[in-house]
C-alpha positions as CSV (number, residue, x, y, z in Angstrom):
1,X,123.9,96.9,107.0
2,X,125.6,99.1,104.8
3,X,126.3,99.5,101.2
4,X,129.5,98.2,101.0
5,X,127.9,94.8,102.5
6,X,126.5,93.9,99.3
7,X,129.6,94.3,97.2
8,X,130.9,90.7,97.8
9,X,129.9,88.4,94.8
10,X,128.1,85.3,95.6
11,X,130.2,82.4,94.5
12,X,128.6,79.4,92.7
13,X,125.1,80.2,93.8
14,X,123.7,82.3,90.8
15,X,121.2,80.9,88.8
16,X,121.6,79.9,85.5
17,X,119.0,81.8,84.0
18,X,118.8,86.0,85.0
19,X,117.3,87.3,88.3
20,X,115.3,89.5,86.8
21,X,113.7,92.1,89.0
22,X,111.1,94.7,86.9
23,X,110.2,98.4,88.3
24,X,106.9,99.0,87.4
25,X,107.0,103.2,87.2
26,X,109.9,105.9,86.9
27,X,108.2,108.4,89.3
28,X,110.2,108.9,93.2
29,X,109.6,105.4,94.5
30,X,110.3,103.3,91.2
31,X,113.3,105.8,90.2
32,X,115.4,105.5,93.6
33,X,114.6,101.8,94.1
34,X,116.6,101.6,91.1
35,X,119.2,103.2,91.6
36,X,119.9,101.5,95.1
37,X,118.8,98.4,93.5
38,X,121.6,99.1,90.7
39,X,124.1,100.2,93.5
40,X,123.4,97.2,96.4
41,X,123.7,94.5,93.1
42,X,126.3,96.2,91.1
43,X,129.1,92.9,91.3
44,X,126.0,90.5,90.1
45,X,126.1,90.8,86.5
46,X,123.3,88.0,86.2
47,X,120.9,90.0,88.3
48,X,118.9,92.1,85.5
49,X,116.9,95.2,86.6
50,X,114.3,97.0,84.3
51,X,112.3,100.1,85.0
52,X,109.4,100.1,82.8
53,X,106.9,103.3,82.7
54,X,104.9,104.9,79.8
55,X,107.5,108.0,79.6
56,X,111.2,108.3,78.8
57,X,111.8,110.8,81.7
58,X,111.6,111.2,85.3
59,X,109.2,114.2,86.2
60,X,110.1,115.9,89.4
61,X,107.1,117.2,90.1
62,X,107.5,119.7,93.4
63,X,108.4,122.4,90.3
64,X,106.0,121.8,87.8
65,X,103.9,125.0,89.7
66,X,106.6,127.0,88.1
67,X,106.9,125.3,84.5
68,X,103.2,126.1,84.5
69,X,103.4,129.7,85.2
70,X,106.7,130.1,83.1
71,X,109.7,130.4,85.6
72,X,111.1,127.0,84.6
73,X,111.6,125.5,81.3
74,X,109.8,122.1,81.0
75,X,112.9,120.2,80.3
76,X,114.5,121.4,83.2
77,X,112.2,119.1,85.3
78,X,112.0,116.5,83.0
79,X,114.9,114.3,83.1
80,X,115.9,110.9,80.5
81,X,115.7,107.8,82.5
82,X,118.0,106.7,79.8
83,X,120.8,109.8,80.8
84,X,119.8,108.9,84.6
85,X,120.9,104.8,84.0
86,X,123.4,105.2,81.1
87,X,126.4,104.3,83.4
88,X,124.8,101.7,85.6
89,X,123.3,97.6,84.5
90,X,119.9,99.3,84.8
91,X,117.9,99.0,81.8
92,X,114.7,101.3,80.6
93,X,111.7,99.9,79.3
94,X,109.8,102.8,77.6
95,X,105.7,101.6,77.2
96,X,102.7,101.4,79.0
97,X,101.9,98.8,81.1
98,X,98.9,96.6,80.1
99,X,98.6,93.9,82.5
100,X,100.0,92.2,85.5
101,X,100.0,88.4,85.8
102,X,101.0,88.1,89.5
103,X,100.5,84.2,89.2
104,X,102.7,83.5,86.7
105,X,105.3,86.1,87.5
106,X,104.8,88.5,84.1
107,X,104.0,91.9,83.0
108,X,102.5,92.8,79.5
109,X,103.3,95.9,77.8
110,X,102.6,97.6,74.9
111,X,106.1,95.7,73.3
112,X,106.2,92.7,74.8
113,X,105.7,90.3,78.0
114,X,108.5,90.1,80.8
115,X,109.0,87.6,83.1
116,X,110.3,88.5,86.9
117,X,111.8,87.1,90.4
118,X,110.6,90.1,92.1
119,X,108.8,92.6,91.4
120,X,108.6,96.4,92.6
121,X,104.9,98.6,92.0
122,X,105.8,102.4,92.0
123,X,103.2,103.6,89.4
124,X,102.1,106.4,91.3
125,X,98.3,108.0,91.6
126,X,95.9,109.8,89.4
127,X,93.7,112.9,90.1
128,X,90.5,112.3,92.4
129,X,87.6,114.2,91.4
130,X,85.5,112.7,94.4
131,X,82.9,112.1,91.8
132,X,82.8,115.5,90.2
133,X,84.1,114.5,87.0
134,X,81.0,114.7,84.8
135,X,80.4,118.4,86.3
136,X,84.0,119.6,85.8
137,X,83.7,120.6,82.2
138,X,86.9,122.0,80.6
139,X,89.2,121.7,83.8
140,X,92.4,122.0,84.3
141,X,94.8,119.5,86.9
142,X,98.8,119.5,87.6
143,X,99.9,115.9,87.0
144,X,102.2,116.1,83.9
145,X,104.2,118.0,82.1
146,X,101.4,118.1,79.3
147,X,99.5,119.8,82.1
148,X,102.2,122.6,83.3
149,X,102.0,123.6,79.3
150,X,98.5,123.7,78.9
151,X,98.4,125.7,81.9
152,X,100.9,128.4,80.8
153,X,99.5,128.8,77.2
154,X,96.3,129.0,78.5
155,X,97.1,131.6,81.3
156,X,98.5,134.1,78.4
157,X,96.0,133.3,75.8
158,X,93.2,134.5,78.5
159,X,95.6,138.0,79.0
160,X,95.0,138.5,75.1
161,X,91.2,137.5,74.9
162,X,91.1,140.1,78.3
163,X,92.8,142.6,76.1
164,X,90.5,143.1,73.3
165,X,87.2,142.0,75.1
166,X,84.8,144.9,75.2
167,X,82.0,143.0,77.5
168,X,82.6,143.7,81.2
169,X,81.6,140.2,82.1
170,X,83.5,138.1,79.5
171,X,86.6,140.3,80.2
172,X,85.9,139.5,84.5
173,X,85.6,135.6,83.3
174,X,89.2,135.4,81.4
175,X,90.6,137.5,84.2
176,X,89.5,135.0,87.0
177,X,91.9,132.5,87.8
178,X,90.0,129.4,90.1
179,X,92.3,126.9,92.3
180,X,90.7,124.1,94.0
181,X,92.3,122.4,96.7
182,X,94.1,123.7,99.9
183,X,97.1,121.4,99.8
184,X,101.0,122.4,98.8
185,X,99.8,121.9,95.0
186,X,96.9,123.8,95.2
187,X,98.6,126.8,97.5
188,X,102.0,126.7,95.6
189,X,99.7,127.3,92.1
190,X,97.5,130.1,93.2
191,X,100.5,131.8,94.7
192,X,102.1,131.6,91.3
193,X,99.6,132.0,89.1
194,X,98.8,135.4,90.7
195,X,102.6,136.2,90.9
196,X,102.6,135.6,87.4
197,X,99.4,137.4,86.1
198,X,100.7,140.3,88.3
199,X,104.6,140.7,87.8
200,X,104.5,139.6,84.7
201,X,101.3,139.4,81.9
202,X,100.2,142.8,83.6
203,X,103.7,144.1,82.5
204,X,102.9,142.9,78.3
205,X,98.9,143.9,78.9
206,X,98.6,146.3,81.3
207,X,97.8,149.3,78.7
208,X,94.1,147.9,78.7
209,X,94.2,145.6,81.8
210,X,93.9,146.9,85.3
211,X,95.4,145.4,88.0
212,X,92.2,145.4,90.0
213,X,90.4,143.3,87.1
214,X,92.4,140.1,88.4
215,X,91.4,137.7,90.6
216,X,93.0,134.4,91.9
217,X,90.5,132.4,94.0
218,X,91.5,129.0,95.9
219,X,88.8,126.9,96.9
220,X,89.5,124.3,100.2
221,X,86.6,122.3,101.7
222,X,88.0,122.0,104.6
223,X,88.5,124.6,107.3
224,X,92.4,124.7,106.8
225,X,94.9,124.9,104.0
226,X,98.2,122.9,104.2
227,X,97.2,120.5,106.6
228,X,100.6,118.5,107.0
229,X,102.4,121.9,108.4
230,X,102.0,122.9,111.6
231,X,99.1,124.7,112.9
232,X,100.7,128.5,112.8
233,X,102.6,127.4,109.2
234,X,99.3,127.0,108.4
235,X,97.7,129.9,109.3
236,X,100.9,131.8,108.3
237,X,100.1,131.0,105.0
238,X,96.7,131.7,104.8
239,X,97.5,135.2,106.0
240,X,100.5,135.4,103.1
241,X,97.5,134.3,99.9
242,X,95.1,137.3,101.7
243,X,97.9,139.4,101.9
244,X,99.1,139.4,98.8
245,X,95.5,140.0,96.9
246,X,93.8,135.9,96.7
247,X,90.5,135.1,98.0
248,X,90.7,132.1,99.9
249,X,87.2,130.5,100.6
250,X,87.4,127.9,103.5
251,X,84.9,125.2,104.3
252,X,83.6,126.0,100.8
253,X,82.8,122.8,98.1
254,X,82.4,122.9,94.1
255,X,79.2,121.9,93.3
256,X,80.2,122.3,89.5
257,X,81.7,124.2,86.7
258,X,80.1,124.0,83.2
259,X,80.0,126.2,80.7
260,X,82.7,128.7,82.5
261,X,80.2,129.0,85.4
262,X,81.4,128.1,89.0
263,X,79.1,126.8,91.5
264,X,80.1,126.9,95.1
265,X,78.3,126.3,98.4
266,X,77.0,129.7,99.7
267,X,78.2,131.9,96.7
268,X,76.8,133.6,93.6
269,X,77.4,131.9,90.6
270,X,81.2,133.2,89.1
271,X,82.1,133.5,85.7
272,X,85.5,131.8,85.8
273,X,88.2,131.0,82.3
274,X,90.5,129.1,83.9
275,X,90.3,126.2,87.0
276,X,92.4,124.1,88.0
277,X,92.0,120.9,90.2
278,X,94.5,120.2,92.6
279,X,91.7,118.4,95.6
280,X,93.5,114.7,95.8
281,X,94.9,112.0,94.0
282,X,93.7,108.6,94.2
283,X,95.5,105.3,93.6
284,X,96.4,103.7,89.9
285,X,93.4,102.0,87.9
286,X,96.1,99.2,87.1
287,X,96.7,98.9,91.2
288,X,93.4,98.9,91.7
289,X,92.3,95.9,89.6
290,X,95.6,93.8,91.0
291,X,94.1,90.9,93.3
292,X,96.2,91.8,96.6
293,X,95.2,93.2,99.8
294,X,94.5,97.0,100.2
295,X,93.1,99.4,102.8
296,X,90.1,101.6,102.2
297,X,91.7,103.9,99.8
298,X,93.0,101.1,97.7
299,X,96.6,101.4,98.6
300,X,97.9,97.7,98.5
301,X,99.0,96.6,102.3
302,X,102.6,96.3,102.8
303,X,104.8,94.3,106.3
304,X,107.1,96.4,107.5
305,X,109.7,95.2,104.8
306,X,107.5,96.6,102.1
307,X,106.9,93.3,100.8
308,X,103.0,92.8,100.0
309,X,100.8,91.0,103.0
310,X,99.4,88.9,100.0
311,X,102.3,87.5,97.7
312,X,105.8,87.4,98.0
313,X,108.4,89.0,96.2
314,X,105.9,92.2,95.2
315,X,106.9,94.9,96.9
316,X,105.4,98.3,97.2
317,X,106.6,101.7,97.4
318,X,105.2,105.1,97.7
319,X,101.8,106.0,96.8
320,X,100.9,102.7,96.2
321,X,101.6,101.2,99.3
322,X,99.6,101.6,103.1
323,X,103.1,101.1,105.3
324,X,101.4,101.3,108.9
325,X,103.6,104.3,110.6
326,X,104.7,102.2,114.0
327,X,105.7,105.4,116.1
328,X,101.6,106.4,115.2
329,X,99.5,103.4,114.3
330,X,98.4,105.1,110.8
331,X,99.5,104.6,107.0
332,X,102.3,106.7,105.9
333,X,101.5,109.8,103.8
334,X,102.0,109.2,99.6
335,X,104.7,111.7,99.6
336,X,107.9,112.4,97.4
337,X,109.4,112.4,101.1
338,X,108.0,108.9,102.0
339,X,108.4,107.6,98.5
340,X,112.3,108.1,98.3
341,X,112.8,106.7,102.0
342,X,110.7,103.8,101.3
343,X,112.8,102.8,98.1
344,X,115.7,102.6,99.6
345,X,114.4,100.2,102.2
346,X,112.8,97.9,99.2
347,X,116.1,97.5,97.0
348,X,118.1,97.1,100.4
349,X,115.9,94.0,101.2
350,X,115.5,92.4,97.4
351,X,119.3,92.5,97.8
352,X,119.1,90.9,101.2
353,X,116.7,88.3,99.9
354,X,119.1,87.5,96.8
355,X,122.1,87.6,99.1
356,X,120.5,86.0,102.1
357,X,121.3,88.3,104.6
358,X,118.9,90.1,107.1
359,X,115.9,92.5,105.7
360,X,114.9,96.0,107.1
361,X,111.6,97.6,108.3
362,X,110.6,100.4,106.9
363,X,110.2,103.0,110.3
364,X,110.3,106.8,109.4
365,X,109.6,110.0,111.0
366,X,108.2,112.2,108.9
367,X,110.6,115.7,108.8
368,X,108.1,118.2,107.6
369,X,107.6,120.3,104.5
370,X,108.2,122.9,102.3
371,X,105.5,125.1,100.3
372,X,106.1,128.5,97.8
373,X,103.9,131.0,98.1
374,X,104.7,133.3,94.7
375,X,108.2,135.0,94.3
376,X,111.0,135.3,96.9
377,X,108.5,133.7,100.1
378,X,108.3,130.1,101.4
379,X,107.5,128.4,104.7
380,X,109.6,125.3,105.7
381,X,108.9,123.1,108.6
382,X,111.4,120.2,110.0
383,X,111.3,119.1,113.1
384,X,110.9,121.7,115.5
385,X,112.8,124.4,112.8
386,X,110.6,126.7,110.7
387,X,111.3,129.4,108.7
388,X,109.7,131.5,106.5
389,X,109.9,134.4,104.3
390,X,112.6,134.9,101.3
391,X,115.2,132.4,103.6
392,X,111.8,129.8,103.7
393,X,112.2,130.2,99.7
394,X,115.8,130.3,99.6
395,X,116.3,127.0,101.2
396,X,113.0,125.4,99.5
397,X,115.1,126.1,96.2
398,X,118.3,124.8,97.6
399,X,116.8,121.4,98.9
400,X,114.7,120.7,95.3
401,X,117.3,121.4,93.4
402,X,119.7,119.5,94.9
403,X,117.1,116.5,94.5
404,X,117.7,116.5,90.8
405,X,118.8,113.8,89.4
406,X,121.8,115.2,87.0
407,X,123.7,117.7,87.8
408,X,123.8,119.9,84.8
409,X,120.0,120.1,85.3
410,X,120.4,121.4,89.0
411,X,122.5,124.0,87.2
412,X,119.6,125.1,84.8
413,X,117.2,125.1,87.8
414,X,119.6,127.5,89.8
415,X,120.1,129.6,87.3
416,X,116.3,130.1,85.9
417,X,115.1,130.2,89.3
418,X,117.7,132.4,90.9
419,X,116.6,135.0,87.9
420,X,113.7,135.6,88.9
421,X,114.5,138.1,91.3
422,X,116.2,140.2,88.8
423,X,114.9,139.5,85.3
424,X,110.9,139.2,84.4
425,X,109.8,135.3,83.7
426,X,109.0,133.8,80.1
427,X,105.4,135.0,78.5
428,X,105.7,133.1,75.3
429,X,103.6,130.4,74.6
430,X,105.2,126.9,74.0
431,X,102.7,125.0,71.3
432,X,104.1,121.7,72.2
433,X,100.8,119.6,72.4
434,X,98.6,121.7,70.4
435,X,95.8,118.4,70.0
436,X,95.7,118.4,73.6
437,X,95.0,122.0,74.3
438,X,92.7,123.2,71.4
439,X,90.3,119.9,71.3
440,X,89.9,119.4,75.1
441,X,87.2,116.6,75.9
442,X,84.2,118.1,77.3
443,X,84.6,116.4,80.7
444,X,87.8,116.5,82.9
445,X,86.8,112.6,83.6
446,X,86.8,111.8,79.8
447,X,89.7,114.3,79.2
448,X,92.2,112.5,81.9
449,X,91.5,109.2,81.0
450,X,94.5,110.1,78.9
451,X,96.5,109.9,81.9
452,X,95.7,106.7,84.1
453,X,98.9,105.6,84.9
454,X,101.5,108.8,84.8
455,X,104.0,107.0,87.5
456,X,104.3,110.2,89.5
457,X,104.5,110.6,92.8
458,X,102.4,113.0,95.4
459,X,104.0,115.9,96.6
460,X,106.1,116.2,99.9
């Protein structure tokens, strides 16, 4: 079935009332249903849509690695729902999300209660500290755009303590940049942040710093780092972060970080300013406490339509959903990639339902991936292509940007990113959320609380 199929009006069989359908979340998943929601219904003007999440933008996420480390400017990946559904019957609820009444077909926000026909859960995940949380003190993750600023400010305001700091150990900590986690995240960041401590802060500081006093570390507990490439991507990589100057420690776990000390299995204590958790992402607290079914990791189980196992008309898309992969017999990953595929399926069968016509099932092989590693080098796998080097990064540019939403934005992105390779990258800190940086809780687990619901999908 194509678009065009859904363009016929139904005559004499809308309801009275609205068909209201509500998008809980603006991330990949709740975004894109939308807009194929917006485009399969456009001729029935009595068919309401919403898209309700706690932010007025949509935050494509695959580039906030380089808002943090001050090749992007945040609003260049931060994008108004509002701009996004201006010339469509879509409609933007801006507020957080309080409660879900599954029974009697409502959602609560911080503004009112809305009643729905169908309902679509895209909120997204939160960070998984795998129980660390109370021994993370003063940590660091890469889930908003709050974050990406935080990160930035903080990675300059450790050159200047460095530059004045007359101790040999307290200058070592505030030079010692700490990643953990081994996925795309974690990788892309360390590759970055050393790009950026190197190329650039070295270039404002460097008449009392010394290159050799820098040290990016990334931290993977399991034997390998970007696990969804294939194997010699993989090790390709790993060879890239040793090459160009990071210790990569393998099969190594955090035992803790408090008071700027950081514990790992079968190392010496290391004095560390800066670390930043990129391990794992866990599902929603709000999906979480809804009564529906849900595999181990507390992903709510989906048919093949994307329609819940447990209640009709709730459907599921990306990282909330466990969609059983039928050419392998597992859940699909909670990817951008997956997200986007999956919410075109969902709006193609709430249309279906409304227009009573036949549904789809989800089925979708995954095409591979793309990960940065610092300036001018990236590995892409798809299929059976891969490439790497500065075409790997090339192309990695080309396909993200061309995922932006509005086209004057893909614009900015070329053009910032594209100057990198002749002109040096911002140093200037951006005091945007000053509360957030100077009075951080003492805990990462009490600190992120802030952010339980931030409607953002995983990477690809």
């Amino acid at each position: 079935m194509t678009s065009s199929d859904f363009d016929e009006t139904r005559t004499g069989s809308e309801p009275v009332r609205p068909y209201r359908i509500l998008v809980l979340g603006a991330g990949f998943g709740g975004l894109y249903t939308a807009v194929y929601l917006g485009k399969y219904l456009r001729n029935l003007p009595n068919v309401w849509i919403t898209v309700i999440d706690r932010r007025n933008y949509f935050l494509f996420t695959p580039m906030l690695h380089s808002t943090a480390t001050g090749a992007l400017e945040p609003r260049y990946i931060a994008h108004s729902v509002r701009k996004i559904f201006r010339k469509t019957q879509i409609h933007a609820h801006i507020g957080e999300v309080l409660g879900v009444d599954l029974e009697n077909r409502s959602v609560s926000t911080v503004h009112r209660t809305m009643t729905f026909d169908d309902l679509v859960l895209s909120l997204g995940s939160e960070t998984n500290f795998y129980g660390l949380e109370n021994t993370l003190e003063n940590a660091f993750t890469l889930k908003s755009l709050q974050d990406a600023v935080a990160i930035n400010n903080h990675l300059i305001r450790m050159f200047e303590k460095a530059y004045w700091e007359e101790n040999p150990e307290l200058r070592r900590g505030a030079l010692t940049f700490v990643v953990v986690g081994g996925g795309p995240t974690g990788v892309e960041l360390a590759g970055e942040i050393y790009e950026y401590a190197n190329r650039e802060l070295l270039r404002d500081f460097g008449r009392r710093i010394n290159k050799n006093e820098i040290r990016v570390l990334l931290i993977e507990a399991t034997g390998r780092i970007l696990p969804s490439l294939p194997e010699h991507l993989s090790n390709e990589a790993l060879d890239r972060l040793k090459k160009i100057g990071i210790e990569v420690f393998l099969d190594t776990r955090l035992k803790g970080y408090k008071n700027r000390i950081l514990e790992i299995d079968g190392q010496s204590p290391i004095r560390a300013e800066t670390l930043v958790w990129a391990a794992g992402v866990r599902t929603n607290p709000l999906i979480s406490g809804l009564p529906l079914e849900k595999d181990p990791s507390g992903r709510i189980k989906v048919k093949g339509t994307l329609e819940s196992c447990s209640k009709d008309h709730v459907w599921v898309v990306g990282d909330n959903a466990s969609c059983l992969n039928p050419h392998e017999g597992k859940p699909y990953p909670p990817t951008a990639q997956t997200a986007v595929r999956q919410a075109k399926v969902a709006a193609h069968n709430i249309a279906a339902r409304i227009l009573r016509k036949p549904e789809k099932t989800f089925s979708h092989q995954h095409v591979g991936g793309f990960v940065s590693i610092g300036d001018n080098y990236a590995l892409l796998s798809a299929k059976q292509f891969t490439v790497s080097g500065i075409l790997g990064w090339f192309l990695w540019n080309l396909v993200y940007i061309h995922k932006l939403p509005i086209v004057r934005y893909r614009l900015f992105s070329t053009f910032g990113l594209f100057l990198k390779i002749l002109f040096e990258r911002a140093t200037t800190e951006i005091d945007l959320c000053p509360e957030f940086e100077e009075n951080p809780r003492k805990t990462t687990g009490s600190r992120r609380v802030m952010n339980p619901g931030d409607n953002r999908e995983s990477r690809p």
